[in-house]
Backbone bond lengths (Angstrom), bond angles and torsions (degrees), N, CA, C in turn:
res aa  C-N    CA-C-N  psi(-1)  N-CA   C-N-CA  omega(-1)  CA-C   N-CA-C  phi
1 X - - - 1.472 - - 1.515 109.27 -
2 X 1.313 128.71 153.19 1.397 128.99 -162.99 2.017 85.21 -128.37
3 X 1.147 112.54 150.28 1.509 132.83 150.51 1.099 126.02 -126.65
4 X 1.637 112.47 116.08 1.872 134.02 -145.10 1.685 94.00 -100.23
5 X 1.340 113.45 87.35 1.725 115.13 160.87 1.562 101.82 -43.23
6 X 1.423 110.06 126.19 1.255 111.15 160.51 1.300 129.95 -99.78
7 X 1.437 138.32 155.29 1.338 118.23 174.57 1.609 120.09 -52.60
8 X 1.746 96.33 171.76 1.523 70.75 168.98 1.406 105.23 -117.38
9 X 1.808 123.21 169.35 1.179 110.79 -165.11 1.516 98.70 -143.13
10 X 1.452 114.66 141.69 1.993 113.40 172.48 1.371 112.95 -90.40
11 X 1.568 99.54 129.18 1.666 107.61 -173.60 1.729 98.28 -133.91
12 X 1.377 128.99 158.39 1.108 114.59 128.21 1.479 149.21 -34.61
13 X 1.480 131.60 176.04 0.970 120.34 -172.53 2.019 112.36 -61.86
14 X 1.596 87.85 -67.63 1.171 94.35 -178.50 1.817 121.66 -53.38
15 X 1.176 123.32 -39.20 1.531 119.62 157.88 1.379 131.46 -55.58
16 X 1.481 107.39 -16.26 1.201 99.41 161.96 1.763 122.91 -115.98
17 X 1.051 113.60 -1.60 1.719 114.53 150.04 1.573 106.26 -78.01
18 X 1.295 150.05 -0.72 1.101 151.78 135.07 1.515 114.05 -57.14
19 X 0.820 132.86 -73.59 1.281 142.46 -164.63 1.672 108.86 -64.28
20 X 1.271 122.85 -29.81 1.303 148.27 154.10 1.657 97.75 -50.03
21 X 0.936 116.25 -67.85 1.479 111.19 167.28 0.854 170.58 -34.15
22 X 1.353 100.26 -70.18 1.508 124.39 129.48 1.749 136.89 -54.14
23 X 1.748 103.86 -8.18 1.545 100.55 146.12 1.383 131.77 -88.70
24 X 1.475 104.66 5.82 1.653 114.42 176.69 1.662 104.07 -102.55
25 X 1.279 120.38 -10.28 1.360 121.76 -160.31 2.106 117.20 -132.67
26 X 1.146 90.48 -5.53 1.401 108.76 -168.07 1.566 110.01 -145.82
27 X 1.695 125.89 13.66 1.445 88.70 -157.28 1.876 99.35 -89.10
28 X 1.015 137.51 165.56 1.180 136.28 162.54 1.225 135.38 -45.97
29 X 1.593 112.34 -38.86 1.854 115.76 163.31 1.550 105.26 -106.49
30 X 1.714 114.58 93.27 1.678 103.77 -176.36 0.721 103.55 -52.76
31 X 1.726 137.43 -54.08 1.571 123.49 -151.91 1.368 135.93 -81.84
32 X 1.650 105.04 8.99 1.549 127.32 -172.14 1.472 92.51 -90.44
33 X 1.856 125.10 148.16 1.094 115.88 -175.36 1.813 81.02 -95.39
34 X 1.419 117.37 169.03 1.357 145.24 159.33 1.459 141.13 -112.71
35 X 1.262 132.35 123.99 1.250 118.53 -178.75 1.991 100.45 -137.37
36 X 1.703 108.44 154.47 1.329 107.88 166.42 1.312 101.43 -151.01
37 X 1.551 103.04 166.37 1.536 107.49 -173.02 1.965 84.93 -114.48
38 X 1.429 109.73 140.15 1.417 109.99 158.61 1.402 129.47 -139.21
39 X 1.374 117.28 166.30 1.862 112.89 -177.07 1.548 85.04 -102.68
40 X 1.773 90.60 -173.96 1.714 111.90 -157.42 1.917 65.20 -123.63
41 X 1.683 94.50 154.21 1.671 108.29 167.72 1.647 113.58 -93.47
42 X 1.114 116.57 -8.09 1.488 139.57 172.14 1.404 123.07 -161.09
43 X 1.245 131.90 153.35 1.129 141.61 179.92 2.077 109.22 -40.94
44 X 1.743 100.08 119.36 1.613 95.13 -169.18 1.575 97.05 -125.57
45 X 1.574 115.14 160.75 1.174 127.39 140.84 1.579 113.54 -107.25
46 X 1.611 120.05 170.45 1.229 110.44 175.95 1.850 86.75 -149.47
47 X 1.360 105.87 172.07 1.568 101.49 -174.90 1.172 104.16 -154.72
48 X 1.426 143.76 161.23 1.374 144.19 174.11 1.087 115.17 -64.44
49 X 1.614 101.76 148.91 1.790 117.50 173.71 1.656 103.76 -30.92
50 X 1.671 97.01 -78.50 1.409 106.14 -161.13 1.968 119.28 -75.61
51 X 1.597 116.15 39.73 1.322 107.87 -177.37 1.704 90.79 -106.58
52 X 1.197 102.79 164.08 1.559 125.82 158.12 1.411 120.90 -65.17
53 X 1.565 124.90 144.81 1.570 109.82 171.62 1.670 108.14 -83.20
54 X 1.150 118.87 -16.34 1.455 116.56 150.49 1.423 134.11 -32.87
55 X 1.278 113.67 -65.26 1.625 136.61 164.68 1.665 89.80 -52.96
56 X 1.001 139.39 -93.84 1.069 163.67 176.12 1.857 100.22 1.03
57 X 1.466 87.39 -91.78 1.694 105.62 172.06 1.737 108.76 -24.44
58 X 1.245 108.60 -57.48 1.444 107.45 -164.38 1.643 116.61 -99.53
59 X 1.435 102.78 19.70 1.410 99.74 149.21 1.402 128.73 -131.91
60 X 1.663 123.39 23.74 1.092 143.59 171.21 1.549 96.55 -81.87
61 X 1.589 104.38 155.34 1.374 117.86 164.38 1.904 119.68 -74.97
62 X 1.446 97.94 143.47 1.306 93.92 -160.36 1.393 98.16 -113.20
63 X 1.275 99.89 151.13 1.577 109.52 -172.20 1.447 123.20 80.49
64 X 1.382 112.44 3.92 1.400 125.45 164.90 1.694 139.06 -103.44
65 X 0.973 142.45 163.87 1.713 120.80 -158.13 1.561 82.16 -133.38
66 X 1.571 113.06 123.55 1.221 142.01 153.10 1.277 130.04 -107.75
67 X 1.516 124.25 162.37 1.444 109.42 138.15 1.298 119.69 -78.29
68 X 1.261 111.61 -164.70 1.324 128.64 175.98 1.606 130.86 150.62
69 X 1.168 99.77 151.06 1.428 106.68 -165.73 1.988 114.85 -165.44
70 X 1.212 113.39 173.43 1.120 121.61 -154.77 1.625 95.25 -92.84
71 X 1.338 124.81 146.97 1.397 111.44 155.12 1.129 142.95 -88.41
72 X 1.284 149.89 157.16 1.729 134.97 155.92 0.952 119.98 -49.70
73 X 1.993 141.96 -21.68 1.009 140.66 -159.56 1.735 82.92 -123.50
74 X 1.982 94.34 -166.94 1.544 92.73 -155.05 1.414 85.27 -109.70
75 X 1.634 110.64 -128.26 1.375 110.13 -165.58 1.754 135.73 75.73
76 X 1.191 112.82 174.42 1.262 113.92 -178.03 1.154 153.17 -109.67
77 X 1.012 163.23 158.67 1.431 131.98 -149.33 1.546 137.22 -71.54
78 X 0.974 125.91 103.16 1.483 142.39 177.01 1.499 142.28 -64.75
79 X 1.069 120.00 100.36 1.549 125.57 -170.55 1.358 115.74 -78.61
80 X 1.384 133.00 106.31 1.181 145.34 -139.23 1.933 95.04 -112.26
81 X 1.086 114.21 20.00 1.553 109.37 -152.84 1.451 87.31 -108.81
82 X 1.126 150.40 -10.61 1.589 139.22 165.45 1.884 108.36 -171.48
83 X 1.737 103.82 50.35 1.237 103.08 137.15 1.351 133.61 -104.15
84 X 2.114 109.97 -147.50 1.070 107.42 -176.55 1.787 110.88 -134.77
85 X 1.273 107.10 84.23 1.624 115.39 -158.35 1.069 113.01 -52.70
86 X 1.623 132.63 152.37 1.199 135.61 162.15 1.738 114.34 -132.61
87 X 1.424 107.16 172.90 1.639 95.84 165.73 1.745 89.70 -158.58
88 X 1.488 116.05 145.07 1.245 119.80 -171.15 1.554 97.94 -152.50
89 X 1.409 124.45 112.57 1.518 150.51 119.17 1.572 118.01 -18.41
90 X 0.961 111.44 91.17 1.757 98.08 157.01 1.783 101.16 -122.46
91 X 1.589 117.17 124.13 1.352 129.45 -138.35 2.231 75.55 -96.52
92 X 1.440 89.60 160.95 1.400 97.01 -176.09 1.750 111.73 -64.75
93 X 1.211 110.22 -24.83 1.689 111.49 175.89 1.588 117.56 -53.48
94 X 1.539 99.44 -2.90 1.895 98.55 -169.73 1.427 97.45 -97.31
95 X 1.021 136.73 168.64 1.265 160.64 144.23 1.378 134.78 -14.55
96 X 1.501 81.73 -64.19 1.645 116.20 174.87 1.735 104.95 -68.48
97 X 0.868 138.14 -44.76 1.238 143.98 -164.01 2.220 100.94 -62.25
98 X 0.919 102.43 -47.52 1.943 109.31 173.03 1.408 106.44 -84.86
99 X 1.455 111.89 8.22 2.057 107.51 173.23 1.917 94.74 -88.31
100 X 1.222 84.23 163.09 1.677 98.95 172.16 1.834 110.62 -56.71
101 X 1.048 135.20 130.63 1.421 143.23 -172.92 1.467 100.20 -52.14
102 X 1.494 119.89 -32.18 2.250 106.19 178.86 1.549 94.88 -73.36
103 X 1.164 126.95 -27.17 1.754 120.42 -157.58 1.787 91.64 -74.30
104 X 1.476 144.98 -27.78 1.570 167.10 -160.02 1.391 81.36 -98.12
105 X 1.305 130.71 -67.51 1.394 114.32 -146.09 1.667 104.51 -95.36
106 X 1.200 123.68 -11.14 1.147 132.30 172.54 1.861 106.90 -84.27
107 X 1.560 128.87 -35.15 1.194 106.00 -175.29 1.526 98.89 -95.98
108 X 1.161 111.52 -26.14 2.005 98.59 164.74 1.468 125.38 -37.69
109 X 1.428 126.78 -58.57 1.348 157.89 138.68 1.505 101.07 -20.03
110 X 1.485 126.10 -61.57 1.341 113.71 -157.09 2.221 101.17 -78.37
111 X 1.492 101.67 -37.15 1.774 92.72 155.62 0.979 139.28 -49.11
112 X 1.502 102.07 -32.87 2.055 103.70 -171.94 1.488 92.37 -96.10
113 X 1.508 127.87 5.73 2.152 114.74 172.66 1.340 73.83 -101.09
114 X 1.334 148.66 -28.23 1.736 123.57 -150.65 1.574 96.47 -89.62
115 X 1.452 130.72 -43.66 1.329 134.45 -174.13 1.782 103.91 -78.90
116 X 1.599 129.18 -29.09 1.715 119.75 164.21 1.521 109.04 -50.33
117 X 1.407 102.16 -49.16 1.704 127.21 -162.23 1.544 109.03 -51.22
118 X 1.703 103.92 -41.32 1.349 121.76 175.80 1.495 119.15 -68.81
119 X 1.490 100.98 -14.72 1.789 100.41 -177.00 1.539 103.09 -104.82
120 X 1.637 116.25 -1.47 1.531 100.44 -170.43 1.531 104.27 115.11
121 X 1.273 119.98 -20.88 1.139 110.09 -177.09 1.886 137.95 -63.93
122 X 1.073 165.87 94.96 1.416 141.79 -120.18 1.977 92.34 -115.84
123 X 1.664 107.82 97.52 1.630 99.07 -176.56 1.325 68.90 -146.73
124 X 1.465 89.98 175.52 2.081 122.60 -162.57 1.460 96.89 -156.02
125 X 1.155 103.55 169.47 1.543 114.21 158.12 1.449 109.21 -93.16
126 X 1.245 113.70 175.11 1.532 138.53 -170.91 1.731 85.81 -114.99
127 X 1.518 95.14 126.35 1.136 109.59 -178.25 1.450 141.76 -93.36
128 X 2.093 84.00 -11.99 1.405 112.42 -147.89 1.874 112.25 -129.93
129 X 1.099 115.95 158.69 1.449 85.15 -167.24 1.833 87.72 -101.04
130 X 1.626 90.91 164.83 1.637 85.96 171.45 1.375 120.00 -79.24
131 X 1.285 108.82 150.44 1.345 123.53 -169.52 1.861 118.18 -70.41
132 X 1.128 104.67 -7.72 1.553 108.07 -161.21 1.713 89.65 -108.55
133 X 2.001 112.49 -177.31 1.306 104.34 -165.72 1.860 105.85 -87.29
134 X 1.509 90.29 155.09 1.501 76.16 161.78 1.248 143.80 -103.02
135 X 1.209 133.83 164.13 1.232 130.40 -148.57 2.006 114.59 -170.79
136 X 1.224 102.56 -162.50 1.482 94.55 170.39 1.644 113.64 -86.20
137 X 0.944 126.98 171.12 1.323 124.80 171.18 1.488 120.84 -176.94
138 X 1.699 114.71 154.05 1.311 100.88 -178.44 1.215 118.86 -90.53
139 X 1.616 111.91 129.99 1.677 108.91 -153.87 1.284 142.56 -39.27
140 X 1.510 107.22 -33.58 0.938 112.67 -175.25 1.683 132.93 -102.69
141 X 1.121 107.91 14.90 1.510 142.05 -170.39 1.673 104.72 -79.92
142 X 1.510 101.32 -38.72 1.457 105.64 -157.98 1.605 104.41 -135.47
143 X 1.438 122.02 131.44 1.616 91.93 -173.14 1.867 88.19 -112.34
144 X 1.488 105.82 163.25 1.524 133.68 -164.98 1.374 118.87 -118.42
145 X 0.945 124.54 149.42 1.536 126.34 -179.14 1.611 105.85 -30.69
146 X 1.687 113.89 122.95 1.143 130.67 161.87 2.079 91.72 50.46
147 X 0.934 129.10 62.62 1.704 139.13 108.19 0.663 116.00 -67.98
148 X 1.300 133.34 167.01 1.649 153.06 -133.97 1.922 104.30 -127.94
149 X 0.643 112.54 87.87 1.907 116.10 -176.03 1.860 106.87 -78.88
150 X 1.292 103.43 153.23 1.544 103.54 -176.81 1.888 81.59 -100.55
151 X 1.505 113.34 123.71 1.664 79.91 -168.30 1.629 91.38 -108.54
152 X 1.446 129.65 52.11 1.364 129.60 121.82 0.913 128.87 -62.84
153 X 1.443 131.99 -60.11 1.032 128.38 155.31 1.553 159.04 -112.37
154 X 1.734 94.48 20.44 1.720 116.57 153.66 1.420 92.61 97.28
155 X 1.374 122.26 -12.34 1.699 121.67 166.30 1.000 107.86 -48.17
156 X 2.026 126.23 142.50 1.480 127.46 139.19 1.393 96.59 -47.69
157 X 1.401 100.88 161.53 1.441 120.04 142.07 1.194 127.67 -129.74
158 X 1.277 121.71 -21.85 1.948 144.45 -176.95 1.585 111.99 -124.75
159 X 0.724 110.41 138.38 1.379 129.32 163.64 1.174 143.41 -168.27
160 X 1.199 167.63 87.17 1.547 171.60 -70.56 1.798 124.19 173.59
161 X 1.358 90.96 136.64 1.598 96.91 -176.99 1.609 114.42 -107.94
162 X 1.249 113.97 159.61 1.535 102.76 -175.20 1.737 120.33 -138.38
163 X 0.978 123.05 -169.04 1.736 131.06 -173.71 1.471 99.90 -157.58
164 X 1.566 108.82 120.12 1.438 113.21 134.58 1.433 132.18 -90.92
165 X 1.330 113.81 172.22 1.424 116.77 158.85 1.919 107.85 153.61
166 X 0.906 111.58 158.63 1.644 124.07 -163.38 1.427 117.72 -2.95
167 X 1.674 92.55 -55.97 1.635 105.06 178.47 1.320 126.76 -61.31
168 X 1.640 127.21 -23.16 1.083 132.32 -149.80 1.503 144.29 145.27
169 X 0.943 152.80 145.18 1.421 137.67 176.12 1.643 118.47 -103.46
170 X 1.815 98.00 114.71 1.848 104.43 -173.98 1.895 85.82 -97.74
171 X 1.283 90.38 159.21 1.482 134.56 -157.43 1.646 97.73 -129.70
172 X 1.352 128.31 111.13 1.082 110.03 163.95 1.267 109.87 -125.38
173 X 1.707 140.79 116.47 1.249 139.63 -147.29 2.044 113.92 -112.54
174 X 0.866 108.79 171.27 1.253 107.34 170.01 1.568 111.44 -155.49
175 X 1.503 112.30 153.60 1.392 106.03 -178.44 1.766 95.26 -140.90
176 X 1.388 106.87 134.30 1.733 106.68 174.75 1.425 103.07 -86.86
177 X 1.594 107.38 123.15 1.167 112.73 166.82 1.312 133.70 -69.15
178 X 1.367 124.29 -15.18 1.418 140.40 -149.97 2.093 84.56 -97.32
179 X 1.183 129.23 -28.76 1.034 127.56 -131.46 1.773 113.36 -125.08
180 X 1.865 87.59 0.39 1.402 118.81 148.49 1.090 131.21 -124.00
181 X 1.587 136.36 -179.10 1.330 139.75 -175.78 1.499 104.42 -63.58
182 X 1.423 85.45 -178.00 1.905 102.51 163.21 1.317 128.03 -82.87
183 X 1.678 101.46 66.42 1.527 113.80 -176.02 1.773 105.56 -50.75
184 X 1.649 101.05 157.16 1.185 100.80 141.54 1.990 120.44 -94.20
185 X 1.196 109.12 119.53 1.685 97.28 -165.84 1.319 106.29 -81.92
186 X 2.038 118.61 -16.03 1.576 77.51 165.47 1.735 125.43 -82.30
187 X 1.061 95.29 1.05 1.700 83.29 -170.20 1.952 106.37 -101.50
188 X 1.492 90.08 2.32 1.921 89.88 163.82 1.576 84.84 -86.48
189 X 0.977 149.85 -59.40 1.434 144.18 -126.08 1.966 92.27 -86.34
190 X 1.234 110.13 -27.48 1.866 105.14 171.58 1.523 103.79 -80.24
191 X 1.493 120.89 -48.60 1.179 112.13 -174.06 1.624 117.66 -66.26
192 X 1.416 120.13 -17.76 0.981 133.05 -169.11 1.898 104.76 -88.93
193 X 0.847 110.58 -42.29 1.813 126.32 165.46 1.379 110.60 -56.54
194 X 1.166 116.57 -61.86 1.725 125.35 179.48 1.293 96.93 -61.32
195 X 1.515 145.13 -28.03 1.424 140.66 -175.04 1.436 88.87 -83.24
196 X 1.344 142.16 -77.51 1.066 127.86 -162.33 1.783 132.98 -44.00
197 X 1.679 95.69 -42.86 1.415 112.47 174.55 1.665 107.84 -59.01
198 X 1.947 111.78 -36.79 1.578 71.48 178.30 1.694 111.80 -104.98
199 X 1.349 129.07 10.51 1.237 120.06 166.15 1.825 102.21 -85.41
200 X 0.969 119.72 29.48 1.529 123.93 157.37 1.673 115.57 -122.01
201 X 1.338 106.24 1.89 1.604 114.24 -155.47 1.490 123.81 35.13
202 X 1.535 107.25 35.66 1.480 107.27 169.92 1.382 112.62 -105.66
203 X 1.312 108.33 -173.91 1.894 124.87 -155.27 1.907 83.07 -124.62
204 X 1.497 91.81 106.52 1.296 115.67 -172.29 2.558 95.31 -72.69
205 X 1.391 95.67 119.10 1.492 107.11 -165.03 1.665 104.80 -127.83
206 X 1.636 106.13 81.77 1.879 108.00 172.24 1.566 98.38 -49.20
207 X 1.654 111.61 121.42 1.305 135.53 176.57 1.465 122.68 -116.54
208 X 1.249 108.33 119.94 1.335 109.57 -177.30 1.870 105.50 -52.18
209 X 1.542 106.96 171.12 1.493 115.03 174.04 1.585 115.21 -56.27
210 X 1.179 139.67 151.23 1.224 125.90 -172.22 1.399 104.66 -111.11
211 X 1.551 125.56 172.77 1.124 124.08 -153.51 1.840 93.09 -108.74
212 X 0.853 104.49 104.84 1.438 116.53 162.35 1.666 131.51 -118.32
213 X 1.668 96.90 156.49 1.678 84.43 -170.22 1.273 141.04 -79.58
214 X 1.320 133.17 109.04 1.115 151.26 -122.65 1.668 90.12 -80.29
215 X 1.006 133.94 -43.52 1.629 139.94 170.69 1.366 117.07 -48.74
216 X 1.282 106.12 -47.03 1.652 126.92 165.87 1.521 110.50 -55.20
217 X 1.732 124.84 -40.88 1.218 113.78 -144.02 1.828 71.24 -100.07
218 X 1.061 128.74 -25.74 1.477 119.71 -178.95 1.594 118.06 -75.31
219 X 1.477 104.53 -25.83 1.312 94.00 -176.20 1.621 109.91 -93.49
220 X 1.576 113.05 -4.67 1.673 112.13 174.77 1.369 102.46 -89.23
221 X 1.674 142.34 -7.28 1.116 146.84 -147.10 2.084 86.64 -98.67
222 X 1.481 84.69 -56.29 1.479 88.89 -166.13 1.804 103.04 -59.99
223 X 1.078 115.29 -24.47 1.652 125.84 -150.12 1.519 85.66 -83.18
224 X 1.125 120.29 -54.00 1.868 128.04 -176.17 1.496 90.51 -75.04
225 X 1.120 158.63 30.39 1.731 146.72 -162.47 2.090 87.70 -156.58
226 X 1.155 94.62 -27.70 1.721 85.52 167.70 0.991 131.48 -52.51
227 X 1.647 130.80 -173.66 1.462 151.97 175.20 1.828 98.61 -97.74
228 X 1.131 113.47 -67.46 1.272 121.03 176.37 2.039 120.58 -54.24
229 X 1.025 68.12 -16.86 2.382 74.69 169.78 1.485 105.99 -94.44
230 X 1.491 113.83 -35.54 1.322 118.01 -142.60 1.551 86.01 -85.08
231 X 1.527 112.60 -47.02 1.607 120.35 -144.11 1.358 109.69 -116.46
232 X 1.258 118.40 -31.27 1.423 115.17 173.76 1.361 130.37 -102.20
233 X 1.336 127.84 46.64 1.277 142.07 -174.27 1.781 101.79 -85.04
């Protein structure tokens, strides 16, 4: 199996939870796994499929101008204003894709502590589940089975929400920048690729952008940029 580094590219919110999407649902080589790192074009939040704009509404900052938008995957609400985004494909032909969803979200997690670890960084996973109920939450407030802890000082720093279904399982990750050192991010983002390729046993392959349909990526842009995506879930 090969895993195709993609460039990375700046979108808005909603263009890039599209495009996130449409590499789980459209990409041209299904059975290649995929991963990309991307920026926000302005300051974003993003929030899970299944939350309320209620929940939502009243835990955003007020009096401030963001984007924002809903995600394809689940999870909790995410402050897009000084992390380090990712999105990762593993196509249903892998292995991993028919394991239980913590065994995916636990060895994703265990690459991005092995490639920090490699720069100096001192984080672990969370081993344990939290004790209180679960529910929605804003991500980084609370850390969850196997997130990524700075364990100096008991902060998350990573955490990620995900989607199955026919095509594959997307991964959509986040890392707080404020809440680690003075990485260099491109050389977490190689060490972090080479970790993934071999806890997938694939042949890590820098891939140009792929050709997708541009009508498609406009008409899911607008569809996630609606009233009816945003509010009526």
């Amino acid at each position: 199996m090969r895993l195709h580094a993609l460039p990375v590219r700046t979108a808005g919110a909603a263009e890039n939870m599209a495009l996130d999407f449409l590499l789980l649902q459209r990409y041209p080589e299904p059975t290649v796994a995929r991963f990309r790192h991307y920026e926000w074009r302005t300051e974003a939040f993003t929030f899970g499929l299944s939350q309320t704009m209620d929940y939502v509404r009243a835990n955003l900052p007020v009096g401030e101008t963001f984007d924002l938008c809903r995600r394809p995957t689940g999870g909790g609400i995410v402050d897009h204003r000084n992390d380090w985004t990712y999105c990762l494909v593993i196509p249903r032909a892998h292995a991993l894709f028919d394991a239980p969803a913590t065994q995916a979200y636990r060895d994703v997690h265990a690459c991005l502590t092995a490639a920090m670890r490699a720069l100096g960084e001192p984080v672990a996973l969370q081993e344990q589940r939290h004790p209180t109920e679960e529910g929605p939450t804003i991500c980084f407030e609370r850390p969850e089975l196997y997130d990524v802890l700075n364990t100096a000082t008991g902060a998350k720093i990573a955490g990620a929400a995900m989607k199955r279904n026919k095509h594959g399982l997307l991964l959509q990750g986040s890392i707080e920048k404020s809440r680690v050192g003075a990485l260099d991010w491109d050389k977490f983002q190689n060490l972090f690729s080479a970790e993934l390729a071999r806890a997938l046993g694939a042949e890590l392959v820098p891939t140009p952008w792929p050709d997708l349909n541009e009508a498609e990526i406009s008409g899911l842009v607008e569809q996630y940029s609606g009233v009816e995506w945003m509010e009526n879930r």
